[in-house]
N, C-alpha and C positions, 0 to 999 in steps of 0.2 A: 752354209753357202760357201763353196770353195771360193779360193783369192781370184780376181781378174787380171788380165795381164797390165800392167801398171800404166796410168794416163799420161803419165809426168818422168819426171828423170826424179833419180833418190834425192837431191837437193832438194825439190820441192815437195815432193811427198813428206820429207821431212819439217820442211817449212810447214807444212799442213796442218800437221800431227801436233810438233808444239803448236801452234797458234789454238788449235782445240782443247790438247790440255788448258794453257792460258785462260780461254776466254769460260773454261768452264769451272775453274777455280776462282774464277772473277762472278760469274752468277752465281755459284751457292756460297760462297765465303764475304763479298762484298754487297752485291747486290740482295743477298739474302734468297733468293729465287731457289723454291722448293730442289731438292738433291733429285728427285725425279725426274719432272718439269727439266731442268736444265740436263739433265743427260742426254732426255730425247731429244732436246733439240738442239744440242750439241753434236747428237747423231747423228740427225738429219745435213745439219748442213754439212756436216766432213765428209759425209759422204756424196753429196754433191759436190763440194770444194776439190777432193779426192780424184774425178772424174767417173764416177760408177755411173752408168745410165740412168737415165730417170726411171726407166720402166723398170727396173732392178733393183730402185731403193725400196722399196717395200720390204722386198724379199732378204736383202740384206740386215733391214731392221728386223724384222719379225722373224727369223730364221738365226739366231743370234740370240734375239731376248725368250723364245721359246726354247734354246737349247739351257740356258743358265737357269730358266724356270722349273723346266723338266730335273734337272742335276739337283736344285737348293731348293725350290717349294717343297716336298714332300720331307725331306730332310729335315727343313725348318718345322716343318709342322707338326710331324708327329714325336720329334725330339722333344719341342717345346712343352707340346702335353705330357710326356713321360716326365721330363724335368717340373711340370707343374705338380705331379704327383708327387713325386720324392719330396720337393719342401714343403708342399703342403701338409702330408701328413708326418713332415718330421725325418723322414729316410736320409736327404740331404744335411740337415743338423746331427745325424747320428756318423753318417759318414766322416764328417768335418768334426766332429770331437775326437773321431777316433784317430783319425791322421794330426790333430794338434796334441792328443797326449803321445801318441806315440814317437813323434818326431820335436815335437814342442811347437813354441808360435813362434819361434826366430826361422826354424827351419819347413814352416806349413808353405811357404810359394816353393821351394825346391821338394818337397813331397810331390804338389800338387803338379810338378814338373818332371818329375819319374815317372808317376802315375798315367800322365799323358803320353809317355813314350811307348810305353807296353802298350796303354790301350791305341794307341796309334799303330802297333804293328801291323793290323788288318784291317785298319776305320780308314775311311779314307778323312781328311782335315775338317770340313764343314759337317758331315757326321759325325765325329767323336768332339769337336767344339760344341754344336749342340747339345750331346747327349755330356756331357764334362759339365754346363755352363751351371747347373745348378750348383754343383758342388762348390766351384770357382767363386762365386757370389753368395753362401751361403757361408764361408772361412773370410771374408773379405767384410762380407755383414758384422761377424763375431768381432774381426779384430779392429775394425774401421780406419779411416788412413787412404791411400789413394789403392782405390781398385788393380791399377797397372801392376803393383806388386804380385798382386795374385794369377790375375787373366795374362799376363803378356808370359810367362815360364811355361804353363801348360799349353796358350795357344801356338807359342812359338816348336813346340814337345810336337804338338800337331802339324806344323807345316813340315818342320822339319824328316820325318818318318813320312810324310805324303812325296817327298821330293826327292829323299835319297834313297828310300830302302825299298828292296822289292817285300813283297810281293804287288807295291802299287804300280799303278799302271805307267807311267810316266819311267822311273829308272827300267824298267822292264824291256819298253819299249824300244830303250837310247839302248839298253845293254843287247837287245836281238840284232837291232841293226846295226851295229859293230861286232857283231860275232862276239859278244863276251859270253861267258856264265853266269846266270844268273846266281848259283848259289854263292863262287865266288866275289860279286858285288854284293851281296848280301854280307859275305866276310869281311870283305876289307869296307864296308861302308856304315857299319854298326860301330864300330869302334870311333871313327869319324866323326858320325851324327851327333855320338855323346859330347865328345869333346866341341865340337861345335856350336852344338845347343850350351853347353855351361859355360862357355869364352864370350861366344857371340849370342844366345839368349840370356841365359840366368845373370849374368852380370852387368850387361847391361840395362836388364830391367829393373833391378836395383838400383840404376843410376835413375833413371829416368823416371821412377816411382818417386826416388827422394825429390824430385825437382817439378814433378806436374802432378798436380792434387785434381783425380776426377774419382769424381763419389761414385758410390755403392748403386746403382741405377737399379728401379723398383719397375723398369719397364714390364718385364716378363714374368714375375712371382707373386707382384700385389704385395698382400701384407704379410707380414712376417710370420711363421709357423708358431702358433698359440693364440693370435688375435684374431678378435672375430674376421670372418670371410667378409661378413655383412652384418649388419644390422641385425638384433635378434638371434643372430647364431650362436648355440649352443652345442658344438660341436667341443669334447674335449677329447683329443686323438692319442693313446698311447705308439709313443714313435716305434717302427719296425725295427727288428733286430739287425747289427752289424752286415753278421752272414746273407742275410734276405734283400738288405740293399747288393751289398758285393754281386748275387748273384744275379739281381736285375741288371746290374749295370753289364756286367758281365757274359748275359744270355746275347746280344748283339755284338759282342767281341767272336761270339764261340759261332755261330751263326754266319756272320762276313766272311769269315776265315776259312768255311765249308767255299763261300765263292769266289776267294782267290786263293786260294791253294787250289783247289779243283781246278779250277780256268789257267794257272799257272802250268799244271801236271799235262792238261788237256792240248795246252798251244806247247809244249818242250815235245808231247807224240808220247809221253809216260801212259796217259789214259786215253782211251779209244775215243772219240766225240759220238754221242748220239746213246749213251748208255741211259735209261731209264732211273735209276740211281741217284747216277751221277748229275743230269740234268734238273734234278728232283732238288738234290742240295745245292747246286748253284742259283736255281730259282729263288728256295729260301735264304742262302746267304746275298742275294743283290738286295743293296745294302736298301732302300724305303720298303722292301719287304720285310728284311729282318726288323727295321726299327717298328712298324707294322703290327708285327707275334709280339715285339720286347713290351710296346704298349699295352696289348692287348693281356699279356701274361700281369702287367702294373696295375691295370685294372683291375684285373682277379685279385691277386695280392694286396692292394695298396687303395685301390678307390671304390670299397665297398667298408674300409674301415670306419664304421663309425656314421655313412651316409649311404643314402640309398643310389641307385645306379643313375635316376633324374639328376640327385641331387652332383654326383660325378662329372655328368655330362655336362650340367648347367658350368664346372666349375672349368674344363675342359675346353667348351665353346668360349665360353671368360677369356680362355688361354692364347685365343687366337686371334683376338682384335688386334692388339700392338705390335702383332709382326706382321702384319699385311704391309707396313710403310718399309720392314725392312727386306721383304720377298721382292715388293715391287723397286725398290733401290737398288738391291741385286743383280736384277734381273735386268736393268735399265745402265746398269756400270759391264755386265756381259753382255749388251748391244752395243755398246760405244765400244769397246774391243774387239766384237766381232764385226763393226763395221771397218776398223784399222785394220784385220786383219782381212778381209776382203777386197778393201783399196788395194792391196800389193805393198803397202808399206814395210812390213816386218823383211818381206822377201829381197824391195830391191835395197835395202840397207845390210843386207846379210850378205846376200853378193857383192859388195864392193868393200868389205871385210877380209871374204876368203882372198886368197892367194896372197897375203903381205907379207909372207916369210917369216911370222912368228913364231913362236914354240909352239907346237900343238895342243898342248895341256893350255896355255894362254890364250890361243886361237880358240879354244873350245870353249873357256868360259865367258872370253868377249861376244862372239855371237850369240850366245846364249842367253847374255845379257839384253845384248841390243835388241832382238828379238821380245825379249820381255818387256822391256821399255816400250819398245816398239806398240805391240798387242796386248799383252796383259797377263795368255793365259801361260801359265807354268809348262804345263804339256806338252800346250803347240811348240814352247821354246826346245824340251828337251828332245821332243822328238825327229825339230827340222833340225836341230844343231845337228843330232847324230845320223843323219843323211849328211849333211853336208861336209864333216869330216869323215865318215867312213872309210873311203879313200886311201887318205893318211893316215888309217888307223891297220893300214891289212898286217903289219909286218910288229904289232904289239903282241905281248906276250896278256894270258888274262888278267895280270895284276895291273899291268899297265893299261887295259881294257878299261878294268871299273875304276883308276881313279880317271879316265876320260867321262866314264859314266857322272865321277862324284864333280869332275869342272862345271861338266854341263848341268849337271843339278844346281852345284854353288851360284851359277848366272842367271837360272831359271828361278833362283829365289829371290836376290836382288831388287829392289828399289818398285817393290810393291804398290803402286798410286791409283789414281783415279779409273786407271780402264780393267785392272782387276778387278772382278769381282769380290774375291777373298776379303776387301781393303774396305769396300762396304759394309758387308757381311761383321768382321771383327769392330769397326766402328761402331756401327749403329746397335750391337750385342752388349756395347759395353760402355755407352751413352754419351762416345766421343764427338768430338763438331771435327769436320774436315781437317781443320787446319792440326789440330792435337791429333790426328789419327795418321796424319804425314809426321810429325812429329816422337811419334813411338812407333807405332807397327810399320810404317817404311823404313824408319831406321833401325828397330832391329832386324826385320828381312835381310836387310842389307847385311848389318853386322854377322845374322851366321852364314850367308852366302859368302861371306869375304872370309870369315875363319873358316867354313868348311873346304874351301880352295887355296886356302894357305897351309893347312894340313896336306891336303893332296898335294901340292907343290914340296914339302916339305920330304913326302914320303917316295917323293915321283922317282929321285937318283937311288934308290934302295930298290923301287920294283923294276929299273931296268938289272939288273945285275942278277935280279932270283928267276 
C-alpha cells in the first residue's frame, strides 16, 4: 500500500513512531506478551494514532504482513528442509570438518564469513541465511561457546552483499536513479564491503561473542546427526562426500544468478525482454523457485539415503513445525514497518532533512538512515534516498556516483530494530530474546554501516580528482 499524505506535522509523526517502538519493547520484553500478539497490535494502533483512516487500516495491515510473507515464508521453508537434510544425513558435519581442518578452529567464524560473501553475490540476505544456517550451527555445535561467534560473521557476509553490491536489487536501484554504472559500483563497492564487513562485522562479533553467551539452539535440526531421530530408529547414515554437499549448496548460487544477471542485462537494454530463453532462466533463478529444484535435487541425493521417501517426508514435515512462530513474527515485524511506512512517517522526516547545506556524501547517508529508522525496510531507504539526492548528484563523475551509492547503503544498514523484518528473522534463527538481538545484530548493523561510510568518506577526496 503506498504512503498517505501525512495527518500530522514531522514532530508528531515522529512522537508516534517512538512511542510505538516504546510501548512495543515494553510488551514483548516486560510484559512478556507474545512477539506476535504485540506487533499486531502495536500496528493496529499506530496506525490509527498515525491518522490513516479507519477504512484503510485493514488494508495497510494486511498488505504489508502479505508482502513480507510472500518474500520470507517460502524462503524459510524450503531452506529449512534443504538445511534439515544436510545435518541430518551428515552433509552439514562433512562441510564444517572440512572448513575447520582447512582453516582451523580459531579461524572457522572467518571461513564461515568469506564463505557467506561469495555465496551472498547473487542470494539475496534471508535466502542464503537460510540455506548457510545449517552449516553455521553445525561448526558452532562442534566447537561450543556462544553461537554469536559463528552466526553474527556470515549473517553479517549476508547483509552486507544484499545492501552494497549489485547485482541485488537495492544498490541497482539507487545506482539507476542517479545515472551511475552499475558495473562501476560493483568495482568500487567490492572492495568496500570487504573491508567493512572485517572492521565493522568480524571484529566486532568477536567482541560481542566474548561478552554474551547464547547457546547452540536445537530449534530447527532436532538431534544431533548420529542419534536416533526417534525412538527405535535404526538409521545409520554414511555422510555425503565434500564435493556432493559443495554442489547442493551451490546449485541455488548457480541458479539466482541466471535471475539477476539476466534481469540485470534485460533492465541495462543488453538483452531483448520477452526472449523465450531468457524468461525460462529468470523463472528458474527467482529465488523460492531455485530453492524449490535445490530441495528437490537434496531429496534425490541426500533424503533416500538410508530411508524411504515417507520416511523423508515424515522427517521434512518434522521441519516445519518451529518456524511457523518465526514466519509469522516476520511477517508481523514487516506489518509494523509497513504500517510506518504508510503513515508518511519515513517521508516527512526525510524532507525536513534535505536542503540543510551538508556535504552530499553525509546528506545521503543521514537520510538514509533516518528513513530506515524511520520504516525498516533497507530498500525502501536506498531507493527514496537516491531520488531525493539525484539532483545534487547530476554534475558527479561515476566514482563519485557509487560511493553516493555506497553512503546510501551504509545508512540503509544502520540500527536494524523492531520494525525490520531482518531483526526477527536473525533473532529468532538463532534463539535470541529481543533484548540480546538489539544488543548484537543492531549493533553490528550499525558498526558495518558506519565503517562502510567511513570508507567511502575516506575515499570520496581521491574519486573527485580521477
Amino acid at each position: 500500500m503506498d504512503a498517505l499524505e501525512p495527518a500530522y506535522g514531522t514532530a508528531t509523526l515522529l512522537a508516534i513512531a517512538a512511542a510505538a517502538v516504546a510501548v512495543l519493547l515494553f510488551l514483548i520484553m516486560k510484559v512478556k506478551l507474545h512477539a506476535f500478539i504485540s506487533l499486531v497490535l502495536v500496528s493496529v494502533a499506530t496506525a490509527l494514532a498515525a491518522g490513516i483512516p479507519v477504512a484503510d487500516v485493514p488494508q495497510a495491515l494486511t498488505s504489508a504482513f502479505g508482502d513480507t510473507l510472500a518474500s520470507v515464508a517460502l524462503l524459510v521453508a524450503f531452506g529449512v528442509m534443504i538445511g534439515r537434510l544436510l545435518e541430518a544425513t551428515g552433509g552439514a558435519q562433512v562441510l564444517a570438518d572440512t572448513l575447520v581442518t582447512r582453516f582451523g578452529e580459531h579461524r572457522a567464524p572467518f571461513a564461515l564469513g568469506v564463505a557467506a560473501l561469495f555465496f551472498g553475490f547473487p542470494i539475496f540476505f534471508d535466502a542464503g541465511l537460510v540455506v548457510f544456517l545449517p552449516i553455521i550451527l553445525t561448526v558452532a555445535r562442534r566447537f561450543g561457546g556462544s553461537v554469536l561467534a559463528y552466526a553474527l560473521p556470515a549473517a553479517g557476509a549476508f547483509a552486507a552483499m544484499h545492501a552494497f553490491v549489485p547485482p541485488h536489487p537495492g544498490p541497482v536501484a539507487a545506482g539507476a536513479t542517479l545515472g551511475g554504472d552499475v558495473g562501476i559500483i560493483l568495482l568500487v563497492n567490492l572492495p568496500i564491503v570487504f573491508i567493512a564487513w572485517y572492521v565493522g562485522v568480524m571484529l566486532v562479533s568477536r567482541f560481542l561473542a566474548a561478552r554474551i553467551m547464547v547457546p547452540v539452539p536445537d530449534l530447527l535440526f532436532g538431534p544431533v546427526n548420529g542419534e536416533p531421530e526417534q525412538e527405535g530408529s535404526t538409521h545409520t547414515l554414511a555422510p555425503p562426500t565434500f564435493g556432493l554437499v559443495i554442489s547442493i549448496l551451490a546449485l541455488p548460487l548457480v541458479l539466482i544468478s541466471f535471475n539477476t544477471v539476466l534481469t540485470t542485462l534485460v533492465t541495462d537494454g543488453v538483452l531483448e525482454e520477452g526472449l523465450d530463453v531468457v524468461d525460462l532462466l529468470i523463472l528458474i533463478g527467482n529465488t523460492p523457485v531455485a530453492l524449490l529444484i535445490t530441495l528437490l535435487v537434496t531429496i534425490a541425493l541426500l533424503g533416500r539415503r538410508g530411508r524411504t521417501l515417507a520416511e523423508t517426508t515424515s522427517m521434512l514435515d518434522a521441519s516445519l513445525g518451529p518456524i511457523c512462530s518465526i514466519i509469522l513474527i516476520t511477517g508481523a515485524g514487516g506489518m509494523f514497518g509497513g504500517v510506518l511506512r504508510t503513515s508518511g512517517i519515513g517521508e516527512a522526516l526525510t524532507s525536513s532533512l534535505t536542503g540543510l547545506g551538508i556535504p552530499l556524501l553525509l546528506q545521503a547517508f543521514l537520510i538514509a538512515t533516518a528513513l530506515r529508522v524511520a520504516q525498516g525496510s533497507a530498500t525502501v531507504a536506498l531507493t527514496t534516498t537516491a531520488g531525493l539526492v539525484a539532483a545534487q548528484s547530476a554534475e558527479l563523475n561515476q566514482i563519485e556516483l557509487a560511493l553516493i551509492v555506497t553512503a546510501i547503503a551504509a545508512g540503509s544498514t544502520v540500527l536494524s530494530h523492531v520494525n525490520d523484518s531482518g531483526f526477527w528473522l536473525v533473532g529468532k534463527f538463532f534463539g535470541m530474546d529481543e533484548k540480546t538481538t538489539l544488543k548484537t545484530w543492531t549493533v553490528q548493523e550499525t558498526t558495518l554501516g558506519v565503517a562502510a561510510f567511513a570508507v567511502a568518506g575516506l575515499a570520496w577526496p581521491l574519486a573527485g580528482i580521477l
